[in-house]
BALOBA-1460 file (C-alpha; in Angstrom, 3 decimals):
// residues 298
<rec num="1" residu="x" x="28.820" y="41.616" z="14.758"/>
<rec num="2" residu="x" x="25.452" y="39.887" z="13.563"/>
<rec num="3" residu="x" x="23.062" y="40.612" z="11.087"/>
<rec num="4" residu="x" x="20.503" y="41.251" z="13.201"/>
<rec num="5" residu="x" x="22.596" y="43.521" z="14.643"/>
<rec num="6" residu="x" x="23.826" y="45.590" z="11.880"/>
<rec num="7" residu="x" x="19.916" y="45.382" z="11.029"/>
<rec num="8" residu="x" x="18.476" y="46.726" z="14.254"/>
<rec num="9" residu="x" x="18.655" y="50.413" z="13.705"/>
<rec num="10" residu="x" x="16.685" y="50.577" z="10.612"/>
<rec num="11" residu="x" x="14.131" y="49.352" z="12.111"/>
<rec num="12" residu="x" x="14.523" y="49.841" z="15.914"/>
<rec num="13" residu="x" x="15.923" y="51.639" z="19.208"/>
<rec num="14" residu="x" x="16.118" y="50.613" z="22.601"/>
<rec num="15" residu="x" x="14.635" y="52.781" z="25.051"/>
<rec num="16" residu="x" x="15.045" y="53.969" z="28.408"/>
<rec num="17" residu="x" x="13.591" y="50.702" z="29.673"/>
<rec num="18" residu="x" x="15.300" y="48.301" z="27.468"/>
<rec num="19" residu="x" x="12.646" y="47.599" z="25.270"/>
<rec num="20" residu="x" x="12.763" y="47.924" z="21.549"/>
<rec num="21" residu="x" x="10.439" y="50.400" z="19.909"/>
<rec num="22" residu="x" x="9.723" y="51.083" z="16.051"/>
<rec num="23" residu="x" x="11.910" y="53.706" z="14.817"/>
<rec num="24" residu="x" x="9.749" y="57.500" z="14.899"/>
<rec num="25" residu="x" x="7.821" y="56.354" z="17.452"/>
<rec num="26" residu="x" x="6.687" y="59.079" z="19.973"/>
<rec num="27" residu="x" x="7.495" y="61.621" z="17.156"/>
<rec num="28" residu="x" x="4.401" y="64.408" z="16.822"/>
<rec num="29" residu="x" x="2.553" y="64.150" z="13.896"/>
<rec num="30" residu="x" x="1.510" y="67.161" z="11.831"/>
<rec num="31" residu="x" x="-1.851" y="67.583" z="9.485"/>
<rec num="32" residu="x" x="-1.406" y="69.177" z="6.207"/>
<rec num="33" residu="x" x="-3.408" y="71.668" z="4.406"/>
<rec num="34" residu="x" x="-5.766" y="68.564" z="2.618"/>
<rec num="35" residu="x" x="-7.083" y="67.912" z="6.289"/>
<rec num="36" residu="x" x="-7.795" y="70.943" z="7.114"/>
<rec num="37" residu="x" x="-9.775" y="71.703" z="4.257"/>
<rec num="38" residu="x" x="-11.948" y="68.376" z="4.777"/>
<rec num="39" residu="x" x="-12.226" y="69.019" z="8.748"/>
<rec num="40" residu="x" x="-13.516" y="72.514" z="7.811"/>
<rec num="41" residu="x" x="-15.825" y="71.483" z="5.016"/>
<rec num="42" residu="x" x="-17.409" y="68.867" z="7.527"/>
<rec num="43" residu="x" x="-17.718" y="71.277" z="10.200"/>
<rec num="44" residu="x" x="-19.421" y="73.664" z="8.333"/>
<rec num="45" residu="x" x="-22.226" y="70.690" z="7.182"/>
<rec num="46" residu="x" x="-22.701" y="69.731" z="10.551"/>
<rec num="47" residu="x" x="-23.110" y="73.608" z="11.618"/>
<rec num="48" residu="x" x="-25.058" y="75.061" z="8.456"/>
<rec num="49" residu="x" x="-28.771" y="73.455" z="10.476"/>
<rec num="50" residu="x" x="-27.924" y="74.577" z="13.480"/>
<rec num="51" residu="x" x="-26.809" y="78.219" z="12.559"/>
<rec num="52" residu="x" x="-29.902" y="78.381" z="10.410"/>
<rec num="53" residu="x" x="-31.803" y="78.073" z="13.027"/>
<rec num="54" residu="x" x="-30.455" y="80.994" z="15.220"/>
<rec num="55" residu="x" x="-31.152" y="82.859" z="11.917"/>
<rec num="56" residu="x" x="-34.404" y="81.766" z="11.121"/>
<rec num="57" residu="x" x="-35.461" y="82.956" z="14.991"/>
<rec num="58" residu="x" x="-33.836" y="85.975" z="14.539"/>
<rec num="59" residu="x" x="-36.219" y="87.090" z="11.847"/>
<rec num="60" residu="x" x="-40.197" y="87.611" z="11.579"/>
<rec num="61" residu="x" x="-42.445" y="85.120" z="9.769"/>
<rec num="62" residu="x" x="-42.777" y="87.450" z="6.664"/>
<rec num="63" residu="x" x="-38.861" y="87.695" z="5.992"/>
<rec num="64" residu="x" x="-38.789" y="83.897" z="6.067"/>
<rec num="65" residu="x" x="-41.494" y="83.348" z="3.375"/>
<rec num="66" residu="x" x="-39.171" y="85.528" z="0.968"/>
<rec num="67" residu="x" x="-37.048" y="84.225" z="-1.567"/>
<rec num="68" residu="x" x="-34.052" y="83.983" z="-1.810"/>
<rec num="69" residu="x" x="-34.311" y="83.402" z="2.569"/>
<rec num="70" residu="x" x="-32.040" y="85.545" z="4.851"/>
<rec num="71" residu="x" x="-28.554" y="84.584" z="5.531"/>
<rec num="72" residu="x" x="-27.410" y="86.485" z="8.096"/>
<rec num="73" residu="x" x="-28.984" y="87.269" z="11.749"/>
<rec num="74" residu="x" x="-31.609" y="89.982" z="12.252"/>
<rec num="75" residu="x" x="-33.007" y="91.962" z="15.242"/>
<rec num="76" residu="x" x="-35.983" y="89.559" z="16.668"/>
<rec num="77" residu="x" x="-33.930" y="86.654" z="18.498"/>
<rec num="78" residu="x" x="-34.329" y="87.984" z="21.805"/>
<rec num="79" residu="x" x="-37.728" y="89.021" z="21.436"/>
<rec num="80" residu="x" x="-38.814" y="85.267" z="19.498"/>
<rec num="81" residu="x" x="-36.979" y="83.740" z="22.179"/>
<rec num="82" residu="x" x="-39.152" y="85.226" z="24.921"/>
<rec num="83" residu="x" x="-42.456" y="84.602" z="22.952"/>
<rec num="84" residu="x" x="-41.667" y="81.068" z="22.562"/>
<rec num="85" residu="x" x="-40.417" y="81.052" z="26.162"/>
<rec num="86" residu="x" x="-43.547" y="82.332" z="27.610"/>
<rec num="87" residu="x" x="-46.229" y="80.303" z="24.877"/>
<rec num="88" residu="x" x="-44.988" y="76.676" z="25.074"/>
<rec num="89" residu="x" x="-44.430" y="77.093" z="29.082"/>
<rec num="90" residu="x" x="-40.464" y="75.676" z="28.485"/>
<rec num="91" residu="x" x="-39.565" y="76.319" z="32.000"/>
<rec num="92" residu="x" x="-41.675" y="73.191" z="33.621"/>
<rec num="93" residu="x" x="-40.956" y="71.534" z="30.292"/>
<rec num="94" residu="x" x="-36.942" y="72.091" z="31.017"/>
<rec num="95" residu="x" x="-36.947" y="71.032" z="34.522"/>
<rec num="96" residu="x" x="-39.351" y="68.067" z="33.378"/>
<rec num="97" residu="x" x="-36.971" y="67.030" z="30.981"/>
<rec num="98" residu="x" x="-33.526" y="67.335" z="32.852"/>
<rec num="99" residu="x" x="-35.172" y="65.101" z="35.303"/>
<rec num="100" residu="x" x="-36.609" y="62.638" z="32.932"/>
<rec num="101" residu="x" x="-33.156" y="62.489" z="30.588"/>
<rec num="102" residu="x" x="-31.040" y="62.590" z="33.747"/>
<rec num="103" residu="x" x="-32.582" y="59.662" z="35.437"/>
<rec num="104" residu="x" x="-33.284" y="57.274" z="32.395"/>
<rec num="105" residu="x" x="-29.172" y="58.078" z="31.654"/>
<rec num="106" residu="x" x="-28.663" y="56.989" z="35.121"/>
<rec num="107" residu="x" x="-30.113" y="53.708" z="35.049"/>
<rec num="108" residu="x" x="-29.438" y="53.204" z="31.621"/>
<rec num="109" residu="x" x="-25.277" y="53.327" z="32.537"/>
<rec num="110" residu="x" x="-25.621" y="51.475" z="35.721"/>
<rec num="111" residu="x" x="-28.248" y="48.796" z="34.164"/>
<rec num="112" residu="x" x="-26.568" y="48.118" z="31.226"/>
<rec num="113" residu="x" x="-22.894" y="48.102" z="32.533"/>
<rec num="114" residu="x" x="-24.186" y="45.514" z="35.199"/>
<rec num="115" residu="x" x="-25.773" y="43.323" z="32.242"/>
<rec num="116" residu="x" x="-23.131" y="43.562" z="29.853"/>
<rec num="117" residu="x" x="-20.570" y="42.274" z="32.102"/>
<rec num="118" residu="x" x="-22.740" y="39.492" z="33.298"/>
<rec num="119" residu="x" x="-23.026" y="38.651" z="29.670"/>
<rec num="120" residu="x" x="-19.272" y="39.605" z="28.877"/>
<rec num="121" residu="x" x="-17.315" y="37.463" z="31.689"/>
<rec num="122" residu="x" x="-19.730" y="35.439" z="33.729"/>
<rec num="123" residu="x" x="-20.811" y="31.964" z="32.564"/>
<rec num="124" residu="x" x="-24.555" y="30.816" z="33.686"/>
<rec num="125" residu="x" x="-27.242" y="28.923" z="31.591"/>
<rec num="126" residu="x" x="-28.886" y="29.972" z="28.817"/>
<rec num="127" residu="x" x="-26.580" y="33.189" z="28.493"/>
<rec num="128" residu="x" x="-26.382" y="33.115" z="24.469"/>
<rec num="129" residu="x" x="-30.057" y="32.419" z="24.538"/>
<rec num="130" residu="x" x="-30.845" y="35.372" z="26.737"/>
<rec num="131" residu="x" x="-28.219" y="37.489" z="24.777"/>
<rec num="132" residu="x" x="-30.093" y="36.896" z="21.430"/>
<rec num="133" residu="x" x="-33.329" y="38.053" z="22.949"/>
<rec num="134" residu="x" x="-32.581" y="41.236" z="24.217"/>
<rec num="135" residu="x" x="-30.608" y="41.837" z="20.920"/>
<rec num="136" residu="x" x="-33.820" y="40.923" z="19.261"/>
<rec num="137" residu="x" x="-35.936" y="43.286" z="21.050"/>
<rec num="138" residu="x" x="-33.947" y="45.808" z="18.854"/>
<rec num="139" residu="x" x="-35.529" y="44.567" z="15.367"/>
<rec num="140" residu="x" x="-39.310" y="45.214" z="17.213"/>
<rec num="141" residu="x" x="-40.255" y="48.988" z="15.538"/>
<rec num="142" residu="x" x="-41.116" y="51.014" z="18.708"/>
<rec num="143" residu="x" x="-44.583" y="51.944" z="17.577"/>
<rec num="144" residu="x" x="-46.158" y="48.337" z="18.150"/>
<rec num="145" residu="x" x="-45.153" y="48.581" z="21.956"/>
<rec num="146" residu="x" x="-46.875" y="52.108" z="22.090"/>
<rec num="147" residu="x" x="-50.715" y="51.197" z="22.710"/>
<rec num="148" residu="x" x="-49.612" y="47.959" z="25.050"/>
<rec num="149" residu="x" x="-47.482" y="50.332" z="26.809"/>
<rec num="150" residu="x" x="-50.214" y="52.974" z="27.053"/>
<rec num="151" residu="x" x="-52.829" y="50.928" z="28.302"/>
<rec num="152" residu="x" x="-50.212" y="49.545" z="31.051"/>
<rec num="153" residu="x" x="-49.605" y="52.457" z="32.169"/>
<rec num="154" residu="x" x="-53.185" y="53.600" z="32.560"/>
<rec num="155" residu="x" x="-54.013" y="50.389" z="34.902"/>
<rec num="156" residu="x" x="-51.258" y="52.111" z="36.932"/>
<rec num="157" residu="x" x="-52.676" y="55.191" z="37.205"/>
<rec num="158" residu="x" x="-49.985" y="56.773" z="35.930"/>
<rec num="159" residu="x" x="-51.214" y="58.703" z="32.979"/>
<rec num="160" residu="x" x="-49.666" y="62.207" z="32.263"/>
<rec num="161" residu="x" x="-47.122" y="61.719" z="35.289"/>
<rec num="162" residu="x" x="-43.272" y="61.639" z="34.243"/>
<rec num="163" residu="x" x="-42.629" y="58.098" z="35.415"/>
<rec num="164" residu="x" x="-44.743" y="57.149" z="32.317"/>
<rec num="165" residu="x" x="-42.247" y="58.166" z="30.460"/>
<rec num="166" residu="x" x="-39.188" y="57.071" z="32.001"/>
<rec num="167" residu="x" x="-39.806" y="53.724" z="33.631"/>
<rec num="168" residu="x" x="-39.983" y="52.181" z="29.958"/>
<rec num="169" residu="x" x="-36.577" y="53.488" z="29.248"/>
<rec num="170" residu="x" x="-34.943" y="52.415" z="32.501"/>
<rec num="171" residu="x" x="-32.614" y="49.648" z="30.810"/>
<rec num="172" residu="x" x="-32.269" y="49.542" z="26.769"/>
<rec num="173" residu="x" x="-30.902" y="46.549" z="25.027"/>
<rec num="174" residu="x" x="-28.562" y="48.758" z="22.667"/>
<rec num="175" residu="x" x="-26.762" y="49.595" z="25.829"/>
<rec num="176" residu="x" x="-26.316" y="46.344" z="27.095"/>
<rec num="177" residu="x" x="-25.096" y="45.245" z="23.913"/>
<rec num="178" residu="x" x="-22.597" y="47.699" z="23.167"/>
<rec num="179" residu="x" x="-21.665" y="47.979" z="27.102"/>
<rec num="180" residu="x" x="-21.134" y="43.923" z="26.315"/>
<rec num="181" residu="x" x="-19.028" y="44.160" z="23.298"/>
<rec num="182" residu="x" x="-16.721" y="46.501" z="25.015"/>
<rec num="183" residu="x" x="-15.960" y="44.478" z="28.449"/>
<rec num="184" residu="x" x="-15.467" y="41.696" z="26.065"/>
<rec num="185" residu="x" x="-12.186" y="43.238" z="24.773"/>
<rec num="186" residu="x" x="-11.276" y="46.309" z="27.996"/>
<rec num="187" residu="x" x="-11.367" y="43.881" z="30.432"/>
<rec num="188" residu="x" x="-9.196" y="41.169" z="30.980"/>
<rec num="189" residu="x" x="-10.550" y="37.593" z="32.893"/>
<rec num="190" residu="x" x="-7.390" y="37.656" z="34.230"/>
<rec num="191" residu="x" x="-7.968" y="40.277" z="36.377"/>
<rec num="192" residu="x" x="-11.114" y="39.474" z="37.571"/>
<rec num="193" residu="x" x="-9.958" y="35.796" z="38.595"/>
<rec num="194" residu="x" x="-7.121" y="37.265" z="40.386"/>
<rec num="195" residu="x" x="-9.869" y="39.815" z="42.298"/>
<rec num="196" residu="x" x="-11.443" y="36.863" z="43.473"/>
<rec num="197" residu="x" x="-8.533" y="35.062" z="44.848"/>
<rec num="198" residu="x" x="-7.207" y="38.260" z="46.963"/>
<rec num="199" residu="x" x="-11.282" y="37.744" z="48.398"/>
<rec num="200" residu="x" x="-12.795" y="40.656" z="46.327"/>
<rec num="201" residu="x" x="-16.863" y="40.057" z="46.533"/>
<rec num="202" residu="x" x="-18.874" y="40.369" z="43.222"/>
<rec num="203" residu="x" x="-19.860" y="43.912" z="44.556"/>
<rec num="204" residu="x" x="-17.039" y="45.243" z="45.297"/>
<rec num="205" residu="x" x="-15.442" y="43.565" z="41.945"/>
<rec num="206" residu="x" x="-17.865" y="45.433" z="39.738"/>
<rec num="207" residu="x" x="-17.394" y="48.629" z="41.916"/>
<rec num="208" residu="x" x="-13.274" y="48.675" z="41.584"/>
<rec num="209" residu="x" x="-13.013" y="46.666" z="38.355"/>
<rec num="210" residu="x" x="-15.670" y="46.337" z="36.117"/>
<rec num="211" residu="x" x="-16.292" y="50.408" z="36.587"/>
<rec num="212" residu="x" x="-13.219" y="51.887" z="36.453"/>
<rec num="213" residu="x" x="-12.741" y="49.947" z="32.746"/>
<rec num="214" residu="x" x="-15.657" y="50.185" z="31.471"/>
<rec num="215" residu="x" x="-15.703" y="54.035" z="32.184"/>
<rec num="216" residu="x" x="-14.964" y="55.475" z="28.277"/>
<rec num="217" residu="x" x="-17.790" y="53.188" z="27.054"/>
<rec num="218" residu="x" x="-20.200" y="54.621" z="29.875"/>
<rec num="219" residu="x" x="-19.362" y="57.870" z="29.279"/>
<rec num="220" residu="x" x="-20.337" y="57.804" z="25.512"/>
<rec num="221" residu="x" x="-23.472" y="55.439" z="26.409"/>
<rec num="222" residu="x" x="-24.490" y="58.176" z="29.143"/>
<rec num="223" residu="x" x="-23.861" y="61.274" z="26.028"/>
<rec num="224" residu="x" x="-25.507" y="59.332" z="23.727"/>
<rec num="225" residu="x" x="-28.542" y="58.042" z="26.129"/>
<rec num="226" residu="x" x="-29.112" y="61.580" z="27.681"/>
<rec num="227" residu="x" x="-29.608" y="63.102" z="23.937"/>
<rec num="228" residu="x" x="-31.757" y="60.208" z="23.050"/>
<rec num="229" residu="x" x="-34.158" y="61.150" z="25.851"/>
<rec num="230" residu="x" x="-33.756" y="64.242" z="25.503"/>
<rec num="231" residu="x" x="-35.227" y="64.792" z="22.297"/>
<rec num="232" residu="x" x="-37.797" y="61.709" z="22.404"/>
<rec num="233" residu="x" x="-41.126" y="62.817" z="21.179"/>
<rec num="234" residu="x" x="-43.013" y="59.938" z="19.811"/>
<rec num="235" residu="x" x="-43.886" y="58.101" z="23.457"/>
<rec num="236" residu="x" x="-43.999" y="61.684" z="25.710"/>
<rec num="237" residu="x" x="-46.948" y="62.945" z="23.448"/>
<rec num="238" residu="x" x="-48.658" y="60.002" z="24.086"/>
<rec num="239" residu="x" x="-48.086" y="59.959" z="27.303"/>
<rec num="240" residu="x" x="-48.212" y="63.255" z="28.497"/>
<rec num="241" residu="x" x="-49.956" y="66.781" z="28.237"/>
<rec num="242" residu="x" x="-49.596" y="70.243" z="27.978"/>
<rec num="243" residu="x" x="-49.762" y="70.747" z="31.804"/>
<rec num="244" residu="x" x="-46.883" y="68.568" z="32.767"/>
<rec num="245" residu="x" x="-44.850" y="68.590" z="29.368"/>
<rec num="246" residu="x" x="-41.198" y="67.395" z="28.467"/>
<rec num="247" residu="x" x="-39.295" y="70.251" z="26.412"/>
<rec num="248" residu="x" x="-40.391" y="68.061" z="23.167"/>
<rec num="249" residu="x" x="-43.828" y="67.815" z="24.139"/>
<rec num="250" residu="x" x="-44.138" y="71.846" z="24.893"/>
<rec num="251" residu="x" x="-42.135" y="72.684" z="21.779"/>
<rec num="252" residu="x" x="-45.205" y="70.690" z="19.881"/>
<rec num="253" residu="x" x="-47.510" y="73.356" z="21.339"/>
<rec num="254" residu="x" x="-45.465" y="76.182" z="19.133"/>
<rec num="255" residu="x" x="-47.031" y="74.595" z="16.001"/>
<rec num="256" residu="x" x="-50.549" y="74.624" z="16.486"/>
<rec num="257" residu="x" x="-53.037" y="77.918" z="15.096"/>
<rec num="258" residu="x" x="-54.312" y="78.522" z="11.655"/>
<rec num="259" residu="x" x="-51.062" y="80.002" z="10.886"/>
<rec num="260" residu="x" x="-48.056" y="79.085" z="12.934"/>
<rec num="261" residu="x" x="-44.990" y="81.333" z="13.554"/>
<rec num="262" residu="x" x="-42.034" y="80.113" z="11.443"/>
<rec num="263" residu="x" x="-39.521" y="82.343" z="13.750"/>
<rec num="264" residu="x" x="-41.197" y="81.336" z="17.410"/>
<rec num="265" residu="x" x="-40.948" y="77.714" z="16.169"/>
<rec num="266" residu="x" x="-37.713" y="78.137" z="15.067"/>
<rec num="267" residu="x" x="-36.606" y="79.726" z="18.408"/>
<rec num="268" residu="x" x="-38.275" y="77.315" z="20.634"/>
<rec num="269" residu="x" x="-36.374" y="74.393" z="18.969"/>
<rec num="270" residu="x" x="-33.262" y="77.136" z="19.666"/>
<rec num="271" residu="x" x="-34.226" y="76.703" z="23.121"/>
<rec num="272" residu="x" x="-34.982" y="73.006" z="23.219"/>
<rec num="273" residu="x" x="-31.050" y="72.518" z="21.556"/>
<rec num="274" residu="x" x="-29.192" y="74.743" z="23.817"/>
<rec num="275" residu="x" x="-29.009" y="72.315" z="26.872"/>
<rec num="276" residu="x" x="-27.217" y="69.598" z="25.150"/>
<rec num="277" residu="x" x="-24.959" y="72.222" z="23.299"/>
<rec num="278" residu="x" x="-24.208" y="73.088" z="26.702"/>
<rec num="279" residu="x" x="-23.747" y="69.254" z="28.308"/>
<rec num="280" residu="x" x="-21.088" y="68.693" z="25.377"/>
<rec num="281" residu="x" x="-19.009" y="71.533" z="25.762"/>
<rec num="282" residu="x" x="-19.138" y="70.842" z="29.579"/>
<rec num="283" residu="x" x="-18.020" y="67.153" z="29.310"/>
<rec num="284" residu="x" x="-17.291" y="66.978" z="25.785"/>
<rec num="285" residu="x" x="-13.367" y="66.835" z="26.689"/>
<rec num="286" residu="x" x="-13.616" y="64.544" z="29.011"/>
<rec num="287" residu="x" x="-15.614" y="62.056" z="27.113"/>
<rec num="288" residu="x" x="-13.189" y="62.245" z="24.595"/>
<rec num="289" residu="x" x="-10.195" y="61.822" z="26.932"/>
<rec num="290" residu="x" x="-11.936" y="59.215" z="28.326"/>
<rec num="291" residu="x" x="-12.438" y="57.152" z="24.936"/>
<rec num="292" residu="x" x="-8.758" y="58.225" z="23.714"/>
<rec num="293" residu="x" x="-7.603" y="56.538" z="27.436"/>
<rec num="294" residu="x" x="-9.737" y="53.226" z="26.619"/>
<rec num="295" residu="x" x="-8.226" y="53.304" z="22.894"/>
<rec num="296" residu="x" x="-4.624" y="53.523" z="24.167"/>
<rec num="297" residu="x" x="-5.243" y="50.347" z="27.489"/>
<rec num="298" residu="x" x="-6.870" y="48.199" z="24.891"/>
């Protein structure tokens, strides 16, 4: 018998397959009482704005100038949440913004998955060049684009129309980045080489290749795109009115009067947060799953 051997089951087992695998592996791992305890304190953080917020619209103006503030619910959510409702006109401002969000994460997936594999696996001129420029559009603050941008859009005609607001944000350069530096590892040349000698076009190579691995990083790119737009308010108050508002932009109408109402503000932003509360526990798991299956291929 050899060392190695006599060695081996230290250190290793063979498994069903023949293949040798680190001794424990595939065993379940358990968190202790430390984790918990730092998971919970963390939660609580990350809750402790949004739950004073429910709070703070559940109560009248008056209560909320007190000190020490209130710390637990009273009886005027419903009612703050149908004043702000009716005064910043958030039903055209939720539809307004669903579409704008919705179609600006759209494009931005699709754009940016297209660009950062052209940047990731194909080879044409100038490719680092053009690479470093659209990375460098990310060190240009956003305000200096805004009156360019404005007056653009007003030789269009399109002032106070919603395309104002999302053909700007059609494609960003964080996305093709980071859709970039993930091809670059989750999907092998190999495979696209061997695509093209079965007689796979480029189309249908980005539709059955390039998509189905780059799908974790598109999903957290589309999450993290649709909140973006979402809450944007710098550019839709520019660009836009009270009479065809983004949830942002009619939220902004809330704060104006000699003396604005604490608890209607309070419940309007309520209202403005509740849709993406609602798109992450809808697709939160699968987003996840989805960046726990790209973890595990890579």
């Amino acid at each position: 018998m050899t060392t190695s051997e006599l060695t081996l089951p230290q250190t290793s087992k063979v498994g069903k397959t023949g293949r040798r695998r680190p001794m424990g592996a595939g065993k379940q791992l358990y968190a202790g009482p430390v984790t918990y305890v730092v998971l919970t304190v963390f939660a609580l953080i990350s809750l402790a704005p949004l739950v004073w917020t429910a709070i703070a619209a559940s109560r009248n103006d008056r209560r909320l100038a007190q000190t020490p503030p209130p710390l637990w619910f009273g009886g005027n959510l419903f009612k703050n949440l149908e004043t702000a409702w009716d005064q910043a006109g958030l039903g055209t401002a939720m539809v307004n913004s669903t579409f704008v969000a919705g179609t600006i994460t759209i494009s931005t997936v699709l754009f940016a998955t297209l660009a950062g594999f052209a940047f990731a696996k194909l080879r044409f001129r100038f490719s680092g060049l053009l690479l470093l420029l659209t990375i460098g559009t990310m060190m240009i603050p956003p305000q200096l684009a805004v009156v360019p941008l404005y007056l653009w859009m007003s030789d269009l005609g399109w002032s106070n129309q919603l395309q104002t607001v999302i053909l700007p944000s059609l494609v960003t350069a964080f996305g093709t980045f980071f859709m970039r530096q993930y091809l670059v590892q989750a999907l092998p040349t190999e495979l696209i080489e061997a695509a093209r000698v079965d007689g796979a076009s480029s189309l249908r190579i980005v539709w059955h290749v390039v998509f189905p691995a780059a799908r974790p990083a598109m999903a957290v790119l589309g999450l993290l795109t649709f909140v973006f737009a979402w809450n944007d308010f710098l550019w839709p108050i520019i660009a836009l009115n009270q009479q065809n508002p983004t949830v942002q932009v009619a939220l902004n109408s809330l704060g104006t009067g000699y003396v604005p109402d604490q608890a209607v503000i309070m419940a309007g932003a309520l209202l403005g947060t509740l849709p993406l509360l609602v798109a992450f526990l809808l697709f939160g798991r699968q987003i996840v799953g989805g960046i726990m299956q790209g973890a595990i291929k890579g």
